[in-house]
Phi, psi and omega in degrees: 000141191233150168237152190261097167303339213269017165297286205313158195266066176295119165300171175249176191288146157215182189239116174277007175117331175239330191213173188253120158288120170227208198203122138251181154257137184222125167040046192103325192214160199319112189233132166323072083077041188246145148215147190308163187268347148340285172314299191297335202261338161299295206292329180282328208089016206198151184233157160083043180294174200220133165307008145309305184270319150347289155357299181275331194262335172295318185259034173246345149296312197339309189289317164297314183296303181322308165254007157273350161294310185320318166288328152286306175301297178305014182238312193320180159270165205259355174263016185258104155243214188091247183233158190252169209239150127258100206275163183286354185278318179308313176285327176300315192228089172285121209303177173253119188271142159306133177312133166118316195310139183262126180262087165224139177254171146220125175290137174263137122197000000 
């Protein structure tokens, strides 16, 4: 089944001083974002970003983070909300979604 995100009001990523905020969509609905600049400096492969390029390596990225948030959030339990976090253990050991789960985002940029 496919659902149409592009309603919805997604912010675009910025860099709070630690981490990159970003917005996906899962199923309708708005869900709050962050990853570390750890996490973003595993996936890239590189150290020492300057927060530009944190930026730029985030939205070279974008498609891999975006579903493993996705896979975090759909794994949590449903009474944990609040912003879903992506840590440098998450790209190293990534969790695994359970068969069936369906992924869909949608990107702003």
């Amino acid at each position: 089944m496919h659902h149409d995100n592009r309603n919805l009001s997604l912010s675009k990523p910025r860099w709070d001083g630690r981490r990159v905020l970003f917005d996906i969509a899962v199923l309708g609905e708005r869900v709050p974002c962050a990853i570390s600049q750890g996490a973003l400096q595993t996936i890239n492969g590189r150290r020492h970003f300057k927060p530009i390029e944190l930026l730029r390596h985030f939205m070279q990225s974008r498609e891999q983070i975006e579903a493993l948030a996705t896979t975090i959030f759909q794994l949590r339990p449903t009474n944990v909300t609040g912003i879903v976090s992506i840590w440098e253990d998450d790209v190293d050991d990534p969790p695994s979604a359970p068969a069936g789960i369906c992924h869909v985002v949608c990107r702003v940029g």
